[in-house]
Backbone as a printed PyTorch tensor [residue, N CA C, xyz], in Angstrom:
tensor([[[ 63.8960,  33.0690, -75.6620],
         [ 64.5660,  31.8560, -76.0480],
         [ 65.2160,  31.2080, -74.8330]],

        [[ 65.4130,  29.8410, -74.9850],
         [ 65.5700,  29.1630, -73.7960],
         [ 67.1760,  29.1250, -73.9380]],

        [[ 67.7830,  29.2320, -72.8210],
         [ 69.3450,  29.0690, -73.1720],
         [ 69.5010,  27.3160, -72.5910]],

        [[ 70.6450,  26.5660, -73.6000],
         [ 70.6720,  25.0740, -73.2400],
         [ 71.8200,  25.1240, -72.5660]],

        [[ 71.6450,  24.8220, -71.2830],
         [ 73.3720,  24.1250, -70.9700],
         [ 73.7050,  22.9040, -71.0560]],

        [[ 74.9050,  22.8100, -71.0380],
         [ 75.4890,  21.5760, -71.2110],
         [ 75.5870,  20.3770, -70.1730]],

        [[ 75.2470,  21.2150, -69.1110],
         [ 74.6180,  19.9510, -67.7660],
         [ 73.3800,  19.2170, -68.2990]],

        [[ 72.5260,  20.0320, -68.9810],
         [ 71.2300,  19.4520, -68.9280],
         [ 70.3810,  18.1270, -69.9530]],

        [[ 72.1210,  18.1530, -70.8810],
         [ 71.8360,  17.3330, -72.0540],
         [ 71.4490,  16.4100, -71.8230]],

        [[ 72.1710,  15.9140, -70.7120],
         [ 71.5140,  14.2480, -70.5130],
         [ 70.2430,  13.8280, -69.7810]],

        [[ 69.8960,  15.0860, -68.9700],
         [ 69.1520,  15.1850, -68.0140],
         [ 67.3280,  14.6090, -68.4250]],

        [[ 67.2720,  14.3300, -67.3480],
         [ 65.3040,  13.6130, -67.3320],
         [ 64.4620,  14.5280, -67.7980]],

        [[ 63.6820,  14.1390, -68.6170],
         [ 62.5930,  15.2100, -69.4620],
         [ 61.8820,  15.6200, -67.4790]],

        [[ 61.3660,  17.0420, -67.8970],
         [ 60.5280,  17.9080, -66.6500],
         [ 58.9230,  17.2380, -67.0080]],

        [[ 58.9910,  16.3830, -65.3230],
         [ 57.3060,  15.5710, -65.3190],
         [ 56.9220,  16.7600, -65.2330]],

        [[ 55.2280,  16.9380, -65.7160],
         [ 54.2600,  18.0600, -65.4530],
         [ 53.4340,  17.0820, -64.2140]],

        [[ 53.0820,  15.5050, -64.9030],
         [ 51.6970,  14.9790, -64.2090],
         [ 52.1600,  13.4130, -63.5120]],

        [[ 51.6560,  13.0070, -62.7400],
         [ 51.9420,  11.2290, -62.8660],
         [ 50.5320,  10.8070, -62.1970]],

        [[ 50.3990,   9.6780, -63.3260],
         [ 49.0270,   8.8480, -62.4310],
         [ 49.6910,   8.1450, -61.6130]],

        [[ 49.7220,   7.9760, -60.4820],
         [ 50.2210,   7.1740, -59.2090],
         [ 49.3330,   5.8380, -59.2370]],

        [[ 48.0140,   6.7480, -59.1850],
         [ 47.1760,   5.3490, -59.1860],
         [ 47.0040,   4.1720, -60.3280]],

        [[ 47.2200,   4.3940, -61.3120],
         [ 47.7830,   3.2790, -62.4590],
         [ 48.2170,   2.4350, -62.5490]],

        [[ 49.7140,   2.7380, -61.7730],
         [ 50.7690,   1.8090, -61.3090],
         [ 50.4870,   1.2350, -60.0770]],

        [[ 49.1700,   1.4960, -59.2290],
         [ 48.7710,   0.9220, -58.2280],
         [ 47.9330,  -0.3410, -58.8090]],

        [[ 47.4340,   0.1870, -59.9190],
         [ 46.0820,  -0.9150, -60.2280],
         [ 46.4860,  -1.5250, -61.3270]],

        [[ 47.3910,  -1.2390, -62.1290],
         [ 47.5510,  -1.9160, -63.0870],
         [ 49.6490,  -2.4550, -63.1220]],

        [[ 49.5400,  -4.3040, -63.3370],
         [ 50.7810,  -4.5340, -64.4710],
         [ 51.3000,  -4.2280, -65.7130]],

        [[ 52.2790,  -3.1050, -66.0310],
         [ 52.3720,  -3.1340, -67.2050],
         [ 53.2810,  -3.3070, -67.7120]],

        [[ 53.0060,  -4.2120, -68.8060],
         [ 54.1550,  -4.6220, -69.6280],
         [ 55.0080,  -4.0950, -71.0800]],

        [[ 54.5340,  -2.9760, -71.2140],
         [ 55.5880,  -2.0470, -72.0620],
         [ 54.8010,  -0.7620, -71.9270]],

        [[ 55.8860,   0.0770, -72.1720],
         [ 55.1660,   1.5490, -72.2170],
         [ 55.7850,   2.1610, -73.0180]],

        [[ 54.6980,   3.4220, -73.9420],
         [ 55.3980,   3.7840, -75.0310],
         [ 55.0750,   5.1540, -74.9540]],

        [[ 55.9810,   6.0190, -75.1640],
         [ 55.7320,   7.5580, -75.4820],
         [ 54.9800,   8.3290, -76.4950]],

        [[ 53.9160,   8.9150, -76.2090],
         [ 53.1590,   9.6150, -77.6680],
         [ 53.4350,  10.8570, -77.3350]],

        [[ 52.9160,  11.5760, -78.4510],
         [ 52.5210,  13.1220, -78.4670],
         [ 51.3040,  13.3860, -78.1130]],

        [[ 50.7890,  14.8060, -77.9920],
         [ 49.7730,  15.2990, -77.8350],
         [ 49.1700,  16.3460, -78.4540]],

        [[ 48.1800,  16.0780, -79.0370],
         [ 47.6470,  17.2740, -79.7830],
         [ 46.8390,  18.1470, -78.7500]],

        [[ 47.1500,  19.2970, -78.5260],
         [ 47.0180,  20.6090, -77.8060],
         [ 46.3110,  21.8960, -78.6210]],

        [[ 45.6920,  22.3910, -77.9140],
         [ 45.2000,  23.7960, -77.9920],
         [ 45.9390,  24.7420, -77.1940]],

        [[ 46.1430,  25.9920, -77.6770],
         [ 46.9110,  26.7800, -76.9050],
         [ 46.9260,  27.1300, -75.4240]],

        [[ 45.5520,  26.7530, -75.3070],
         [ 45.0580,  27.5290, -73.7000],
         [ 45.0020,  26.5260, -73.1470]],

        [[ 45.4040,  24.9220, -74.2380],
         [ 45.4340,  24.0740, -72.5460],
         [ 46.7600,  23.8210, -72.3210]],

        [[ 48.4390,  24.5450, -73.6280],
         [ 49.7170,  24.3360, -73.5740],
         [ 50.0320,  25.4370, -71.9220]],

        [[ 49.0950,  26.5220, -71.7760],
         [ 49.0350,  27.6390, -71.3520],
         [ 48.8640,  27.2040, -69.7540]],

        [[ 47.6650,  26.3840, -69.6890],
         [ 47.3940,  25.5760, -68.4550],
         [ 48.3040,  24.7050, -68.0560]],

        [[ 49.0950,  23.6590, -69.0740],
         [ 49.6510,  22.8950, -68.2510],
         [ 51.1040,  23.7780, -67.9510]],

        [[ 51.4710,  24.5540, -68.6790],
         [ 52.8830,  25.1650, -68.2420],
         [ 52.3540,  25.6680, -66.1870]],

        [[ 51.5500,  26.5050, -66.4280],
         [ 51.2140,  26.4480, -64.7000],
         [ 50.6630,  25.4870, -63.9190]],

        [[ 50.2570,  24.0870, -64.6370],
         [ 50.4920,  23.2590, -63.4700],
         [ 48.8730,  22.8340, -63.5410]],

        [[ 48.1720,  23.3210, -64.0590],
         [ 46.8260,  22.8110, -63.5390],
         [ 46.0050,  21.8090, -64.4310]],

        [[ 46.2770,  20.6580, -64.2320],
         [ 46.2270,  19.5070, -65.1830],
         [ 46.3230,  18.1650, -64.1890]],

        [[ 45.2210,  17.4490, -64.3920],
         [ 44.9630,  15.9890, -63.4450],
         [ 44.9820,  15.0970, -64.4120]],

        [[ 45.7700,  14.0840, -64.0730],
         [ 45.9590,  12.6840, -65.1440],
         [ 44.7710,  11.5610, -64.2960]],

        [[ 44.2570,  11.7400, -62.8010],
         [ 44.0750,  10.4750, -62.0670],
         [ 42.7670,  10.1630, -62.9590]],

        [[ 42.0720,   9.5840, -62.7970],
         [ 40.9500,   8.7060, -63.9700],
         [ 40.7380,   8.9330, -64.8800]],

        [[ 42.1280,   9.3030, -65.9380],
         [ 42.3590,   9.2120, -67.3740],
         [ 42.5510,   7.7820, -68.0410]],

        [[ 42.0490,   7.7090, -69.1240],
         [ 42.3320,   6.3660, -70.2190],
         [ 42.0240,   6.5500, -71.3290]],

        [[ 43.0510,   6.0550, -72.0620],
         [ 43.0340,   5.9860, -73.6450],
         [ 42.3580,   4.8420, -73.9570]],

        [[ 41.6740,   5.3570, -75.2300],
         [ 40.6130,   4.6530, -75.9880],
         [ 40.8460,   4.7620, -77.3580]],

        [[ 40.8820,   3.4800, -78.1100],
         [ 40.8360,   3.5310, -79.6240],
         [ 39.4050,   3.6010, -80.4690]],

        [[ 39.5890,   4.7240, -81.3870],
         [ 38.1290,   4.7120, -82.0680],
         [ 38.9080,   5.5270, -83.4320]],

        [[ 38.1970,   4.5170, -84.4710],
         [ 38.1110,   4.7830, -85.7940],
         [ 39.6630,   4.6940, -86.2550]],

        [[ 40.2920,   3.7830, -85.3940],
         [ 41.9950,   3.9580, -85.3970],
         [ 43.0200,   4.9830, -85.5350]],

        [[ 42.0830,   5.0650, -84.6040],
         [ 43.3050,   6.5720, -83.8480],
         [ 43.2890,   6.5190, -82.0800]],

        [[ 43.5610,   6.7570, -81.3990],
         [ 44.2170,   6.6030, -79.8410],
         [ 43.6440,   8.2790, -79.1160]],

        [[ 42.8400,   7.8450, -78.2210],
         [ 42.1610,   9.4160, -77.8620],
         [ 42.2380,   9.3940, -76.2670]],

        [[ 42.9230,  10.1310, -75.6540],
         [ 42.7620,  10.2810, -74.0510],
         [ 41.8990,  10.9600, -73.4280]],

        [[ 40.8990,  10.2960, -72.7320],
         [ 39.9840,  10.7490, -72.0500],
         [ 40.1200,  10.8420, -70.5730]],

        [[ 39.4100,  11.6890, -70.0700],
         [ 39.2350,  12.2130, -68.8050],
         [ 40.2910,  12.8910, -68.3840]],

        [[ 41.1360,  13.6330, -69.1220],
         [ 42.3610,  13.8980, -68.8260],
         [ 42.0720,  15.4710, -68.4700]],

        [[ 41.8390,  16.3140, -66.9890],
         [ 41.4020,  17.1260, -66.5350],
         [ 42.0300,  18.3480, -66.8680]],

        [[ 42.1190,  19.6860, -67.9350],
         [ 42.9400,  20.9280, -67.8740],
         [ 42.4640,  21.5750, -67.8900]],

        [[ 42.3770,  22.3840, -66.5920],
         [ 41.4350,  23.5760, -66.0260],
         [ 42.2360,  24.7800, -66.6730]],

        [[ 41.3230,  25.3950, -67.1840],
         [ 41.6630,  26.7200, -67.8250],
         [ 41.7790,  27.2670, -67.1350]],

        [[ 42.9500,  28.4970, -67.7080],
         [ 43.1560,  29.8240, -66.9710],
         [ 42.1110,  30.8840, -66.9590]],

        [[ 42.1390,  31.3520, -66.1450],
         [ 41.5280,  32.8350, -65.8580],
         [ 41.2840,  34.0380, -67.3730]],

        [[ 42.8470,  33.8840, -67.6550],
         [ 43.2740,  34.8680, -68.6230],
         [ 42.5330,  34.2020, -69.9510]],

        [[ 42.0640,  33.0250, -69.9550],
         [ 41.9040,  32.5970, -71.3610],
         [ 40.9310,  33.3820, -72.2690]],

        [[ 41.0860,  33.6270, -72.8220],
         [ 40.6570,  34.2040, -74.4560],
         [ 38.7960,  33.6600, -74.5120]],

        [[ 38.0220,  35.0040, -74.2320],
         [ 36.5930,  35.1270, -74.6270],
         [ 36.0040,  34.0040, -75.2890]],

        [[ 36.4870,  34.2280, -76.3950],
         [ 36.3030,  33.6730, -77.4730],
         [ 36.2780,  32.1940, -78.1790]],

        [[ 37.1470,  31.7190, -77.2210],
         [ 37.7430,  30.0810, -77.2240],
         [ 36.5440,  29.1480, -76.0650]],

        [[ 36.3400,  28.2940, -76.5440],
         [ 35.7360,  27.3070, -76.2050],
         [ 36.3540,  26.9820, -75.1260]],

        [[ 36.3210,  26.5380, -74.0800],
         [ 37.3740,  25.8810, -73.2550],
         [ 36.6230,  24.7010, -72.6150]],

        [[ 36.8400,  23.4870, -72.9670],
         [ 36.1640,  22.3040, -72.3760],
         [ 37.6990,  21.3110, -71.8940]],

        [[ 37.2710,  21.2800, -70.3180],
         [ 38.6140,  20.9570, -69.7900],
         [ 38.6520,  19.4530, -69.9870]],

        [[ 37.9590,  18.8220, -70.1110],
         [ 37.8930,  17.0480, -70.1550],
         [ 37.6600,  16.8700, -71.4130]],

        [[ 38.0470,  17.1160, -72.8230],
         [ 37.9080,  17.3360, -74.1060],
         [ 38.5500,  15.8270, -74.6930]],

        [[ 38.1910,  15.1500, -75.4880],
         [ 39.0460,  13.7510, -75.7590],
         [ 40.3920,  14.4690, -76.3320]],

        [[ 41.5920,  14.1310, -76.0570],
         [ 42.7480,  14.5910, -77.0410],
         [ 43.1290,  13.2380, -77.6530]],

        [[ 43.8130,  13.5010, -78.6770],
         [ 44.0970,  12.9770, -79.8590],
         [ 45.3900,  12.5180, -79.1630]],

        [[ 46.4360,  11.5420, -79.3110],
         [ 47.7920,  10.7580, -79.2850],
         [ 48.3190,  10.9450, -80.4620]],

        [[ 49.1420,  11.4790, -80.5230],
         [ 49.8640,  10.7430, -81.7980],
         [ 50.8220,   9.9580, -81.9160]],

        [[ 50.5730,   8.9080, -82.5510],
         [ 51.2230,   7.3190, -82.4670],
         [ 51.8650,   7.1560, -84.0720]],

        [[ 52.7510,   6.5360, -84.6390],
         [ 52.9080,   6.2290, -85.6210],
         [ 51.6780,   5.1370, -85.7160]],

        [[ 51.4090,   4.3320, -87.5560],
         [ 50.5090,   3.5930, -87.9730],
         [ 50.5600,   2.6040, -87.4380]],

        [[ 52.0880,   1.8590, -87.2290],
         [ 52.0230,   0.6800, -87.0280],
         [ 51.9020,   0.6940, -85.4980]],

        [[ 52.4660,   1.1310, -84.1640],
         [ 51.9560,   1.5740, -82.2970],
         [ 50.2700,   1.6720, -82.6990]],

        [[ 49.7610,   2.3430, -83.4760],
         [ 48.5020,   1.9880, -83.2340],
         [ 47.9610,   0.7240, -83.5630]],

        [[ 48.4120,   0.0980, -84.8050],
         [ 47.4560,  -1.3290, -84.9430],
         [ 48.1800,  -2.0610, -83.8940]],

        [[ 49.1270,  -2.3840, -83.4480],
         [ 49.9430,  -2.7600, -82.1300],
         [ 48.9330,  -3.0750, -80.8990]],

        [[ 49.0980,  -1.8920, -80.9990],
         [ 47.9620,  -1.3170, -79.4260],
         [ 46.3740,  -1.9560, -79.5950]],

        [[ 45.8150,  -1.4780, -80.4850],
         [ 44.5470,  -2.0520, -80.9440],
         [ 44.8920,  -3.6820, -80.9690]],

        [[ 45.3890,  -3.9810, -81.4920],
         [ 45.5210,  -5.3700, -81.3070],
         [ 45.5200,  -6.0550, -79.9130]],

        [[ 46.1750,  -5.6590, -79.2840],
         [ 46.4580,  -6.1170, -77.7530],
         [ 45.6360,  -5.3630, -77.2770]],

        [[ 44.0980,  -4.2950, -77.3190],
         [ 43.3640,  -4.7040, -76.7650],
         [ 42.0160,  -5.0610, -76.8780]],

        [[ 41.8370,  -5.4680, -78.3050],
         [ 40.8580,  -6.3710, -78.8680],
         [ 41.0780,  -7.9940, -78.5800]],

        [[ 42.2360,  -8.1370, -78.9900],
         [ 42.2020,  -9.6410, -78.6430],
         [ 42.5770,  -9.9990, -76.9030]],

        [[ 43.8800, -10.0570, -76.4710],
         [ 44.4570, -10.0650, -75.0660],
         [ 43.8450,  -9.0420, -73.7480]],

        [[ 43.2880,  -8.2460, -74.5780],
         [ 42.3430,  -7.6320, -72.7370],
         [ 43.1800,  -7.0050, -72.2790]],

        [[ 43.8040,  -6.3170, -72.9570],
         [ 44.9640,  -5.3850, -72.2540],
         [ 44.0150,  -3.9150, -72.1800]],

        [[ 44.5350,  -2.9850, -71.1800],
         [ 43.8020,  -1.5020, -71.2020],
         [ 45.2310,  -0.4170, -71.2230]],

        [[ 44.8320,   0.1390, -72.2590],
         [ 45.8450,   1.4730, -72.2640],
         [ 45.4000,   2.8110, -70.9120]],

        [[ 46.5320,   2.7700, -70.3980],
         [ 46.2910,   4.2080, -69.3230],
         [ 47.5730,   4.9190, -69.3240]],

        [[ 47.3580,   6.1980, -69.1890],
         [ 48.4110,   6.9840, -69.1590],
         [ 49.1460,   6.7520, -67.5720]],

        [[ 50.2690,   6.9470, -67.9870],
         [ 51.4810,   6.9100, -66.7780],
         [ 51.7640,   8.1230, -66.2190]],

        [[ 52.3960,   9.1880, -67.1270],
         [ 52.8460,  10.4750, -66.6720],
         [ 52.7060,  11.0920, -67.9430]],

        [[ 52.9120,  12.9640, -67.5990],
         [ 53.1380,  13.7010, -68.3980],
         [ 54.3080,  14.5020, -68.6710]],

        [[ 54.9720,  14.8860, -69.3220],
         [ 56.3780,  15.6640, -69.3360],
         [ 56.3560,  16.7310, -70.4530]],

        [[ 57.6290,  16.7600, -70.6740],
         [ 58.1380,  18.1010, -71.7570],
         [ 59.2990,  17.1870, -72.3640]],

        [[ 59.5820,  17.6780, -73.7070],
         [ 60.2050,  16.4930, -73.9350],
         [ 61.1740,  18.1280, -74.6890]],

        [[ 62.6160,  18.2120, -74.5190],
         [ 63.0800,  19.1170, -75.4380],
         [ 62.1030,  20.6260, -75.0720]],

        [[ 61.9180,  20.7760, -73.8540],
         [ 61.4300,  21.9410, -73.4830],
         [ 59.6600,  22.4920, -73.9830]],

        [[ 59.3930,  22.0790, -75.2570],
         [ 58.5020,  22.6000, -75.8820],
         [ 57.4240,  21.6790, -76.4990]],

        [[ 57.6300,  20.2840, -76.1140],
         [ 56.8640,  19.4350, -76.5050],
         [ 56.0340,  18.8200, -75.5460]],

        [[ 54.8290,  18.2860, -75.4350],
         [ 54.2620,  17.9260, -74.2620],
         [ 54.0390,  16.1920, -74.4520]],

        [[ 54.6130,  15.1010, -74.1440],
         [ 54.4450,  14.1830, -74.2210],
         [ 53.7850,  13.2480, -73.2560]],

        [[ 53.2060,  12.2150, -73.2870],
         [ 52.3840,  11.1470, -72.5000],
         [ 53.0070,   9.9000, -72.5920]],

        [[ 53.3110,   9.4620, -71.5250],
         [ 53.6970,   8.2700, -70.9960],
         [ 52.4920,   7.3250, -71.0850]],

        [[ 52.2890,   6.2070, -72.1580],
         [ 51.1620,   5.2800, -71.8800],
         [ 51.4160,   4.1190, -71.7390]],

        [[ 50.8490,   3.1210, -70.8270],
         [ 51.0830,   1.8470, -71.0090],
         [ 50.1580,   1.1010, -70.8950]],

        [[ 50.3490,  -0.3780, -71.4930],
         [ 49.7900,  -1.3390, -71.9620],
         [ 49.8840,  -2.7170, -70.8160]],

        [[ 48.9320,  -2.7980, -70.1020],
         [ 49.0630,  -3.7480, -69.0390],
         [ 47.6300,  -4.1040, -68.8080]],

        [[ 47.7480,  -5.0320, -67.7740],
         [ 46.3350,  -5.5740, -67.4560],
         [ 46.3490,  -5.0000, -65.7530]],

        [[ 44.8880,  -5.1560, -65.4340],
         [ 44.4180,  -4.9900, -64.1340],
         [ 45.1040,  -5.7900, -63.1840]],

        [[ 45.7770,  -5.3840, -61.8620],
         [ 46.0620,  -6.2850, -60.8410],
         [ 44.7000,  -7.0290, -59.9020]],

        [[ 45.0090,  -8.1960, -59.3630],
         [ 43.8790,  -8.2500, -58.8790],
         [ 44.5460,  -8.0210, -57.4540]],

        [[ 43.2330,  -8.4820, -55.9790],
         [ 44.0760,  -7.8370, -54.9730],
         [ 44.5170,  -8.4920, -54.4590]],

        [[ 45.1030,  -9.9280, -54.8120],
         [ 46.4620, -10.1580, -53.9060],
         [ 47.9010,  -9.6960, -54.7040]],

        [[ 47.7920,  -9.2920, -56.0300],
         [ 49.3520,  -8.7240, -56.3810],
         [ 49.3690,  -7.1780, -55.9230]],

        [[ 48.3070,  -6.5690, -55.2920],
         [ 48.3320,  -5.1680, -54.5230],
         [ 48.6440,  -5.4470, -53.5390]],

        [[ 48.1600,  -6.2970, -52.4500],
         [ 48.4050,  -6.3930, -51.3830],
         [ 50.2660,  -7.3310, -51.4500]],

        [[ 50.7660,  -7.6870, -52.2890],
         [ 52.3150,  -8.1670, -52.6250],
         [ 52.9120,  -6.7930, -52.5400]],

        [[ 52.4180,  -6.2730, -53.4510],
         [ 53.0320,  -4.5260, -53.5560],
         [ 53.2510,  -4.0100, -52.5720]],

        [[ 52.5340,  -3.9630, -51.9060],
         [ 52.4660,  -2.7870, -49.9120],
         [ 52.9340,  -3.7100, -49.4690]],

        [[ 53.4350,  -5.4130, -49.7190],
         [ 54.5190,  -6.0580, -48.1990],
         [ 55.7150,  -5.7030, -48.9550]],

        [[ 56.2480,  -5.5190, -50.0540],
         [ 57.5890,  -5.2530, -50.8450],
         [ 57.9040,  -3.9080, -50.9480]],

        [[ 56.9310,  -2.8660, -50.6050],
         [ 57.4710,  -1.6250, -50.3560],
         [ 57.8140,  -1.3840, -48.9410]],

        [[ 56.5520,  -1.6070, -48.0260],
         [ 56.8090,  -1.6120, -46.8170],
         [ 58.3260,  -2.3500, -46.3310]],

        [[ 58.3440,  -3.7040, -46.7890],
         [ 59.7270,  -4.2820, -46.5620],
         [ 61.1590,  -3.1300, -46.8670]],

        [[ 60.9240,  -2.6520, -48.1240],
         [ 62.1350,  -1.7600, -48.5330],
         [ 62.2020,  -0.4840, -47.0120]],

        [[ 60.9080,  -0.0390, -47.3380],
         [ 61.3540,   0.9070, -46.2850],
         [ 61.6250,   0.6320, -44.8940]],

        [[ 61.4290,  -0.5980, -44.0460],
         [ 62.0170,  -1.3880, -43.2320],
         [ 63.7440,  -1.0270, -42.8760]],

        [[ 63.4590,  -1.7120, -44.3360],
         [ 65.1340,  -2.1290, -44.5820],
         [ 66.4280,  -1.0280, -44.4530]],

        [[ 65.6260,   0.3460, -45.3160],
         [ 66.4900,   1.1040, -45.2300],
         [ 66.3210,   1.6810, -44.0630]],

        [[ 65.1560,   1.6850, -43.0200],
         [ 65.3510,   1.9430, -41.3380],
         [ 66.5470,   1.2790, -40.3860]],

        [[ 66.1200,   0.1540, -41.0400],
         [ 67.6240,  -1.1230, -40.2170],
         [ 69.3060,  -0.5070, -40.7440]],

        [[ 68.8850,  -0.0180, -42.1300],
         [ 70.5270,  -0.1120, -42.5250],
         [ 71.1830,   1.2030, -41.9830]],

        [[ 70.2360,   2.4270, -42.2690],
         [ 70.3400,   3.4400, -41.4830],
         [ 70.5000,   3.8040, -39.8930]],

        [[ 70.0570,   2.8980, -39.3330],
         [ 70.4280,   2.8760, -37.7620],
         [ 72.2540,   1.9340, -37.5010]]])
């Protein structure tokens, strides 16, 4: 059993994953937290770490929300017996109405769902960061690298 302290109440759910590249290629304009439907041996995998979010995307079919390409390399130890297919579609779980939401915005508006990050939510839950944005094209990338570069400039100047 996990002991809770009282420092930690307020504290930031523990990232497991982050697509970096997402937020490189894509604007997004809201992001919403789902669940994840899991198999044991891939709860097993991501507790040690071996799990890739980079060319993952959620896809709606038959109205339900399914993440694909989402990489969890099995353990060693895993169980004979079990199937283990590491790029397997997983299931989201969204309430009714986040899904017709979502489906909506990207049937009509051209929006693409991609995952952001992965975490623990309350120690024992594995949640997905997804958001709802459109593609940058490349002059709001190339805006991005003069407004970061600038920051880190800046804090060179303020620091000296």
């Amino acid at each position: 059993m996990v002991k809770k302290n009282a420092k930690n109440k307020g504290a930031q759910p523990a990232t497991i994953a982050r697509n970096k590249r997402a937020t490189f290629e894509f604007r997004f304009d809201e992001k919403i937290e789902a669940g994840l439907s899991l198999m044991g041996w891939e709860v097993k995998s991501i507790r040690a770490g071996k799990i890739n979010l980079s060319e993952s995307f959620v896809q709606m079919k038959n109205g339900e929300a399914y993440l694909h390409n989402c990489t969890i390399t099995p353990l060693n130890t895993a169980s004979t017996h079990v199937v283990c297919d590491p790029t397997r579609p997983r299931k989201l779980l969204l309430n009714r109405r986040e899904l017709d939401r979502l489906a909506g915005q990207v049937e009509r508006q051209g929006y693409a769902i991609v995952p952001i990050s992965m975490y623990w939510r309350k120690g024992a839950w594995v949640k997905v960061e997804i958001g709802l944005g459109k593609g940058k094209k490349a002059h709001d990338k190339r805006e991005d690298i003069k407004q970061r570069d600038w920051a880190i400039e800046k804090a060179r100047m303020m620091k000296k």
